[in-house]
C-alpha positions as CSV (number, residue, x, y, z in Angstrom):
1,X,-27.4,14.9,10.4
2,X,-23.7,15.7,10.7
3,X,-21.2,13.0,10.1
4,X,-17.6,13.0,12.2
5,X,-14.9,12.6,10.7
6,X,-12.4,10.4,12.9
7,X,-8.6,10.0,12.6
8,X,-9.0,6.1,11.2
9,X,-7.1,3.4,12.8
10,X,-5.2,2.1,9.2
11,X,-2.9,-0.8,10.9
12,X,-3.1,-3.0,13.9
13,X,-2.0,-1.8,17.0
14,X,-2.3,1.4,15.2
15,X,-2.4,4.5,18.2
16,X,-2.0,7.5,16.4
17,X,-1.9,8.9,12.9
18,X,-0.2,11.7,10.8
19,X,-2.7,13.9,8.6
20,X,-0.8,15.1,5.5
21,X,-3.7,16.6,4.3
22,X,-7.2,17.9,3.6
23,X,-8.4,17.6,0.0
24,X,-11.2,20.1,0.4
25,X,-11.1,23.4,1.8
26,X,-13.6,23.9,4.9
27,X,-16.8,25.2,3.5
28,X,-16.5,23.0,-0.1
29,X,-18.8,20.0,-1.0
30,X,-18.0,16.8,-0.5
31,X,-19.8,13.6,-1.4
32,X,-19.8,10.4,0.0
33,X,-16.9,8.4,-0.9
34,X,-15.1,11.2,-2.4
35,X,-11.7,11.5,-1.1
36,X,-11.4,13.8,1.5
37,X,-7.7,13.7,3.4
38,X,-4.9,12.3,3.6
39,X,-2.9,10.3,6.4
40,X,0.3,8.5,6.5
41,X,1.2,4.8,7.8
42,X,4.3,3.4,8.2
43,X,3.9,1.9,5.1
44,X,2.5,4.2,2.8
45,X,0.0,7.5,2.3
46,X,-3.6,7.3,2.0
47,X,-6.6,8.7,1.1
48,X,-9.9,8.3,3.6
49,X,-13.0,8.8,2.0
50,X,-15.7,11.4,3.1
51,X,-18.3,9.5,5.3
52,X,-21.4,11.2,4.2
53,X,-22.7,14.3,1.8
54,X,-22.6,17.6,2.7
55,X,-19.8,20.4,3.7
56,X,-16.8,20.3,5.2
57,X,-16.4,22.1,8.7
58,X,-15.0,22.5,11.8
59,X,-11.9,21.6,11.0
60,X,-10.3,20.8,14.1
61,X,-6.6,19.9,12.9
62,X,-4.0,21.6,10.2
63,X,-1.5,19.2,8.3
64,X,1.5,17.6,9.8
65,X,-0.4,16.8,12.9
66,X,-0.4,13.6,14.8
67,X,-3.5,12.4,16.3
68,X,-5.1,9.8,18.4
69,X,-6.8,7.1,16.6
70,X,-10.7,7.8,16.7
71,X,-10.6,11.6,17.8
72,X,-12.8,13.5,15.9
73,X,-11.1,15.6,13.9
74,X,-13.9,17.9,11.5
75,X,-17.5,17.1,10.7
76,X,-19.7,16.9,7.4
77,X,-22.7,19.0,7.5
78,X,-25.5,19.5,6.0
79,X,-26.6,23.0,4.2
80,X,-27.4,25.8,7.3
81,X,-26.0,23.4,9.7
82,X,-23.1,24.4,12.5
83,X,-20.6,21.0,13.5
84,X,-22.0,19.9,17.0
85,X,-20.6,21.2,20.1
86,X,-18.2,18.9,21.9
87,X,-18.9,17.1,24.6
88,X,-16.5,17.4,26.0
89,X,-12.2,17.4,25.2
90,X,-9.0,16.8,27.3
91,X,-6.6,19.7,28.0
92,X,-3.8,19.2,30.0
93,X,-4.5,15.9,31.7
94,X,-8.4,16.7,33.3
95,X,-11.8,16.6,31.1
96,X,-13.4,19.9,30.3
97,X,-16.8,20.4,29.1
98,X,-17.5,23.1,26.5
99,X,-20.8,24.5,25.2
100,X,-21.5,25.9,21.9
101,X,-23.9,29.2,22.6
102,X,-24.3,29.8,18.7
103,X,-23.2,28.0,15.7
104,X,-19.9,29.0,14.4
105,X,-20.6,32.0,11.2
106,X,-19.1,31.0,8.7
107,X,-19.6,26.7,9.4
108,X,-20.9,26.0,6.0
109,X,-22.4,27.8,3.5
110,X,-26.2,27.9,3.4
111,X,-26.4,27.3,-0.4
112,X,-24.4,24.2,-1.8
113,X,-21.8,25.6,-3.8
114,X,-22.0,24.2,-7.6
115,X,-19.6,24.1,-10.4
116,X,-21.1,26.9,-12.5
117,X,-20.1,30.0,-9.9
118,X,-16.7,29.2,-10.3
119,X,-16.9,27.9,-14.2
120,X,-19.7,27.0,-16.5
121,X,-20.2,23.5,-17.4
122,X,-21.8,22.6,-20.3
123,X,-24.6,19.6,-20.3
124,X,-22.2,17.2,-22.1
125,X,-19.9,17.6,-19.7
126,X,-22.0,17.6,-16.3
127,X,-23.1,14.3,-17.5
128,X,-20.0,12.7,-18.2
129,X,-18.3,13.8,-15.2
130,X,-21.0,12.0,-13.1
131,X,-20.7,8.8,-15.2
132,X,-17.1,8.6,-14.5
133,X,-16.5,10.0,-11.3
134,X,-14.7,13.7,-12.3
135,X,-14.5,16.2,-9.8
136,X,-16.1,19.3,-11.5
137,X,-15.0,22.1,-8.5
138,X,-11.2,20.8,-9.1
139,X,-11.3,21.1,-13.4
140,X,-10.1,24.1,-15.1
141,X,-12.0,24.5,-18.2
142,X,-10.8,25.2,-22.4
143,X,-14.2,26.7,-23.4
144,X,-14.2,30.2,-23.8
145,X,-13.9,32.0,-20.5
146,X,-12.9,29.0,-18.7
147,X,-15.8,26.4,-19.6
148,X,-16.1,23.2,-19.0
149,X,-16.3,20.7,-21.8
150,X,-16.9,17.2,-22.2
151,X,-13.6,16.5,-23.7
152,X,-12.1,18.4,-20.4
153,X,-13.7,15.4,-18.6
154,X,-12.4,12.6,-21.0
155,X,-8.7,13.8,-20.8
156,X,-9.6,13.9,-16.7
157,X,-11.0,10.5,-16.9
158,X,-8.5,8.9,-19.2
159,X,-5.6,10.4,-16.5
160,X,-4.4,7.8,-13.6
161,X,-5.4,8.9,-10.2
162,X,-2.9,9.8,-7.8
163,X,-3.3,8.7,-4.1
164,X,-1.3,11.0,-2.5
165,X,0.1,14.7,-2.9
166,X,3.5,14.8,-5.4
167,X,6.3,13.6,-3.5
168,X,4.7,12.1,-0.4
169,X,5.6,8.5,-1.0
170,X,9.2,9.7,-2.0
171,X,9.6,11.2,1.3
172,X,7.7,8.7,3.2
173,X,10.0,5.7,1.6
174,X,13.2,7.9,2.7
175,X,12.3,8.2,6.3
176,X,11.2,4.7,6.8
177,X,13.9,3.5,4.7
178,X,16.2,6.1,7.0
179,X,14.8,4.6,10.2
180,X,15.3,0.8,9.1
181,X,18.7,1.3,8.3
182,X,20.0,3.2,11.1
183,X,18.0,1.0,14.1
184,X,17.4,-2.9,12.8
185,X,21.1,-4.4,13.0
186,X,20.9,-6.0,9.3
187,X,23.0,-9.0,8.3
188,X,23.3,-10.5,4.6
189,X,23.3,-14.1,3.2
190,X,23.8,-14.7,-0.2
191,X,23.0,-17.8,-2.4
192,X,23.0,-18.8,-5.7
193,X,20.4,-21.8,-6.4
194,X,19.7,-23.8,-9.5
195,X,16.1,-23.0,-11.0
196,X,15.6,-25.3,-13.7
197,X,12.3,-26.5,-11.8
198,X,11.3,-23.0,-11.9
199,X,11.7,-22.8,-15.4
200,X,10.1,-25.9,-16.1
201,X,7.1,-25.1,-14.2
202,X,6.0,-21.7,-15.4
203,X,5.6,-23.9,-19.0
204,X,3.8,-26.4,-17.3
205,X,1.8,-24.2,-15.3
206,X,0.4,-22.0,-19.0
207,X,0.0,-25.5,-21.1
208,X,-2.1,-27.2,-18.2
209,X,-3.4,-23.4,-17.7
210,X,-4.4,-21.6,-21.0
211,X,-7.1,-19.1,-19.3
212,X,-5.5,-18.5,-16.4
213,X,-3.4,-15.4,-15.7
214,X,-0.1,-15.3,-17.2
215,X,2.7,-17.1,-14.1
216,X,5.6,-15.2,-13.4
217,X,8.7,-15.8,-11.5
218,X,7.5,-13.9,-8.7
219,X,4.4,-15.7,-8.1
220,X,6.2,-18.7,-7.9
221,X,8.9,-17.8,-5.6
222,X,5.9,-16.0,-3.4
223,X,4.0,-19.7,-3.6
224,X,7.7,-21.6,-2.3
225,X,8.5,-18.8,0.4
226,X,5.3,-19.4,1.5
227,X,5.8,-22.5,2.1
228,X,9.0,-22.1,3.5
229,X,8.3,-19.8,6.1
230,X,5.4,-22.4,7.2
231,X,8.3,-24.5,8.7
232,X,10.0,-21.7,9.6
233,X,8.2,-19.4,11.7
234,X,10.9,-17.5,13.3
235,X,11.3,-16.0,9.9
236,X,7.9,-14.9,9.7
237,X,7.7,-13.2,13.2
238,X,7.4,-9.7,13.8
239,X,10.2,-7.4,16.5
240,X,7.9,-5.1,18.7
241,X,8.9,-2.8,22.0
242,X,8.0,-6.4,23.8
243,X,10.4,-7.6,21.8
244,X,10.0,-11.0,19.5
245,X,6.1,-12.0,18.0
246,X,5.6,-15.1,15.7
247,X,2.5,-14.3,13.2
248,X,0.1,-17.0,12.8
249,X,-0.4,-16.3,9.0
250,X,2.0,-15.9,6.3
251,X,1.6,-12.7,4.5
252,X,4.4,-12.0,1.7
253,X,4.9,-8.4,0.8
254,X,5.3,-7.7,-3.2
255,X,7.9,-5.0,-3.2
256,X,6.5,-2.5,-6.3
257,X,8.1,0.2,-8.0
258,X,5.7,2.9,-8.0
259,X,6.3,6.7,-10.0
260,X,7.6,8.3,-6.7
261,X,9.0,5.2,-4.5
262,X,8.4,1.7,-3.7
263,X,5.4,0.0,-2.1
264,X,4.4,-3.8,-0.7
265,X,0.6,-4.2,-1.1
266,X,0.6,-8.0,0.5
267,X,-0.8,-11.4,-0.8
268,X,-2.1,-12.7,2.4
269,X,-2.5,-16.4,3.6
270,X,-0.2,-17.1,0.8
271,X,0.4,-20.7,1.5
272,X,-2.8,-21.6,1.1
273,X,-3.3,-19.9,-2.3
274,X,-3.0,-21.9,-5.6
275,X,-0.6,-20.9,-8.0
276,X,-3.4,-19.1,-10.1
277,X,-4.8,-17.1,-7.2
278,X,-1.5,-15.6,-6.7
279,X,-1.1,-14.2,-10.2
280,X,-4.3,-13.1,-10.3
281,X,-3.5,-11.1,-6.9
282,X,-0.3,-9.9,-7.8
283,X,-1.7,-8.6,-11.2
284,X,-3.9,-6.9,-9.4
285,X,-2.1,-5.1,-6.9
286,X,0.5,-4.4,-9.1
287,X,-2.1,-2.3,-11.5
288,X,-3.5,-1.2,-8.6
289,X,-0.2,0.1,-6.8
290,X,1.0,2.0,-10.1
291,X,-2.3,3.5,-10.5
292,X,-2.1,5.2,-7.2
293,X,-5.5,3.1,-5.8
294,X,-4.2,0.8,-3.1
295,X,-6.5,0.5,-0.3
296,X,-5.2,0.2,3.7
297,X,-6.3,-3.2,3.9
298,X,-3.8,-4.2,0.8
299,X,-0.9,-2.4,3.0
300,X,-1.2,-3.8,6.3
301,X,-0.4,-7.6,7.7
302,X,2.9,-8.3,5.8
303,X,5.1,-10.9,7.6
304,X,7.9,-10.8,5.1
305,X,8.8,-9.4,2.2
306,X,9.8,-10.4,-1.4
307,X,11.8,-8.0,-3.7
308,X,12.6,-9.1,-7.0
309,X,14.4,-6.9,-9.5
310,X,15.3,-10.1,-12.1
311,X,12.6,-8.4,-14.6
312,X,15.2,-5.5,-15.0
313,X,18.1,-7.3,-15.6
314,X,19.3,-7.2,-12.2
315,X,21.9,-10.1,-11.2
316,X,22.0,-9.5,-7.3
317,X,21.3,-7.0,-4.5
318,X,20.6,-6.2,-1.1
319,X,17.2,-5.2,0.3
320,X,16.3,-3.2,3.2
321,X,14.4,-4.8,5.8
322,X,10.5,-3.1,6.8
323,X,9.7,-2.9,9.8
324,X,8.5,-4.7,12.3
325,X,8.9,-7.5,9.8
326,X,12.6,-9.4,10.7
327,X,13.9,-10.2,7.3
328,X,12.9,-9.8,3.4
329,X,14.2,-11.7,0.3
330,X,16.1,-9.8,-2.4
331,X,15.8,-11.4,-5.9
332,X,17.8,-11.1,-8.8
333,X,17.4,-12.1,-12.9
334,X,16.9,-16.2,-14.0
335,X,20.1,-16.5,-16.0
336,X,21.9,-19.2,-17.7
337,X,25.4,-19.6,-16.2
338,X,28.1,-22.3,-16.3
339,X,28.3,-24.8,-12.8
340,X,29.7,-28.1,-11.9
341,X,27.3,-30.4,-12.1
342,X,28.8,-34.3,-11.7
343,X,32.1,-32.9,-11.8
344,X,31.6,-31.4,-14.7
345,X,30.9,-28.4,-16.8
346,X,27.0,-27.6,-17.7
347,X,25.1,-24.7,-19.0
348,X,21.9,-24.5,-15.8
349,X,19.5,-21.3,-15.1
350,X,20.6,-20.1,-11.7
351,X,19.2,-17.1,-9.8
352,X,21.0,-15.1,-6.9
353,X,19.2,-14.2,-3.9
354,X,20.3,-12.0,-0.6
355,X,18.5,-12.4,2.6
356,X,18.3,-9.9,4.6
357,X,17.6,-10.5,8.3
358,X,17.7,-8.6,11.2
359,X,20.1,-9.8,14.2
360,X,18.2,-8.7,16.9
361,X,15.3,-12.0,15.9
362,X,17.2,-14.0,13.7
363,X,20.7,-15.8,14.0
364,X,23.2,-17.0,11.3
365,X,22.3,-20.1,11.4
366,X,18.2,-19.9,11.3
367,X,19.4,-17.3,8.2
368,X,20.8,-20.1,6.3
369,X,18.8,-23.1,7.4
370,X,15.9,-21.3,5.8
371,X,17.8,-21.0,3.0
372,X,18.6,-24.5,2.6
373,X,14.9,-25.1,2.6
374,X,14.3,-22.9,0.6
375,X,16.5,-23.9,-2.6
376,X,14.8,-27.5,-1.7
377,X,11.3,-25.9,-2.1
378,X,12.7,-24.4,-5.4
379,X,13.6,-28.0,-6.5
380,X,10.3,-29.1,-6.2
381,X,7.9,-26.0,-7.1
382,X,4.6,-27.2,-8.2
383,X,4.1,-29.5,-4.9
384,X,0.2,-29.2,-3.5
385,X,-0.3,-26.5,-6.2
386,X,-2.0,-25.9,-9.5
């Protein structure tokens, strides 16, 4: 039986979608699961998996396209089979009916295509590549005339997967950084804040903690922004074409440098996550993220994002705001540094951070109230969490 494949709907409220492009050529095998095309978010590009075995056909749309959320867009057929006739389609605002008389010639070949016409494969190596997952048709060989060995599928194996064509993300990050920049009126407030609780805690955290994942900065800042946001919602909402939304949950975005740009796979319902559940998540998606194998559903629901550059040395910077979040928290290094403390000098760890909000939802002094709160939460980070 023939399987559609639909444009997918990757975020909410989602419409349309972008295909950037197929991954098999119409006529090639394709398994279930295996990656098929590629379409672009506002946040990201990703792969979609083929929905069944069989042959690709009927490709309906080329690359660069946008289309409707759960139009049908090619079909996976079985050996001998044609893609179904349509129903019917819409051309230029009326419903038309179309009948298919005979199936299309060349809709998919009526022998499955296998590795050895286009290179020999030697027994090793079949079974390897089936044990870890290596696509055989896309492998060029270093036997003699082109075979396939089993180290050829090692080396494959052992290489990180990419999730989207060279330079995709690059250019993807660019426009939507482009489009931030030039149509969400951003403001900056900057703070310097004592973090001598911070410090404190990460060493209580691994001595009370020994088998837990190791606690970063960043996971506790995520914890205490969580919170934060809690009593300030406005902060948290979202600016749509109806203008302001407040989100019921708190989702932080992890802002991740990537090979080709920068990502935010999100830790959702963070205030109700323990300390150790949030490094275990942001381990995760941070492997995940540089390893090209983020899934949609770790992409979609941020409500604000957390950028933190302090693990490069970074003292301070600004951040760019993502859409249709309203503000997002640039972070710089922990540092020792001299302040007044009692009218006097003493040696503290501080840590500088920029907020980024956008005007159009948030106002001066909602920016820096949450700030205040903020640096109080910081006082105090281990409260309700372990």
């Amino acid at each position: 039986m023939p399987f559609s494949v639909v444009m997918p709907a990757l975020e909410m409220a989602q419409e349309t979608g972008k295909l950037v492009s197929w991954l098999k050529k119409e006529g090639e095998a394709v398994r279930k699961g295996e990656p098929l095309l590629e379409i672009e978010t506002d946040k990201a590009v990703m792969e979609i998996e083929s929905p069944g075995d069989g042959f690709l056909a009927g490709v309906k749309i080329q690359p660069g396209a946008e289309v409707p959320v759960g139009k049908t867009i090619a079909w996976i057929v079985g050996a001998g089979e044609a893609p179904p006739a349509e129903e019917g389609h819409v051309e230029s605002g009326r419903r038309t009916t179309t009948t298919a008389t005979s199936p299309p010639a060349a809709a998919a070949p009526s022998v499955a295509p296998t590795p050895e016409k286009s290179a020999r494969v030697s027994p090793k190596a079949r079974r390897l590549a089936a044990e870890k997952g290596v696509d055989l048709s896309k492998l060029p060989g270093s036997g003699p005339g082109g075979e396939i060995l089993a180290d050829d599928i090692l080396k494959a194996a052992s290489m990180p997967a990419s999730s989207a064509a060279p330079g995709s993300f690059a250019r993807l990050m660019a426009e939507r950084t482009l489009q931030s920049w030039t149509t969400v009126p951003h403001f900056f407030l900057v703070r310097e804040m004592e973090v001598t609780a911070l410090v404190e805690a990460r060493s209580k955290f691994a001595a009370s903690n020994p088998q837990a994942p190791k606690l970063t900065y960043t996971d506790l800042l995520v914890s205490v922004v969580a919170r934060t946001l809690v009593r300030h919602r406005r902060m948290n909402a979202s600016w749509t074409r109806e203008g302001l939304r407040e989100n019921r949950e708190v989702n932080i975005g992890l802002a991740i440098a990537t090979e080709d740009a920068v990502v935010a796979p999100v830790i959702h319902n963070a205030p109700a996550a323990t300390l150790a559940e949030i490094a275990a998540r942001r381990r995760e998606l941070t492997e995940r993220a540089r390893a090209g194998k983020l899934h949609p559903s770790d992409l979609s629901g941020g409500t604000f994002t957390l950028s933190n550059l302090g693990m490069l040395e970074v003292d301070a910077f600004s951040a760019i705001i993502t859409p249709p979040q309203v503000a997002i928290l640039a972070v710089g290094r922990v540092a020792d540094r001299v302040v007044a403390v009692d009218g006097q000098p003493a040696v503290r760890p501080m840590i500088t951070m920029t907020l980024s909000s956008d005007h159009r939802a948030i106002s001066g002094a909602h920016a820096a109230e949450f700030m205040r709160d903020l640096a109080a939460a910081i006082g105090n980070p281990l409260t309700g969490r372990s």
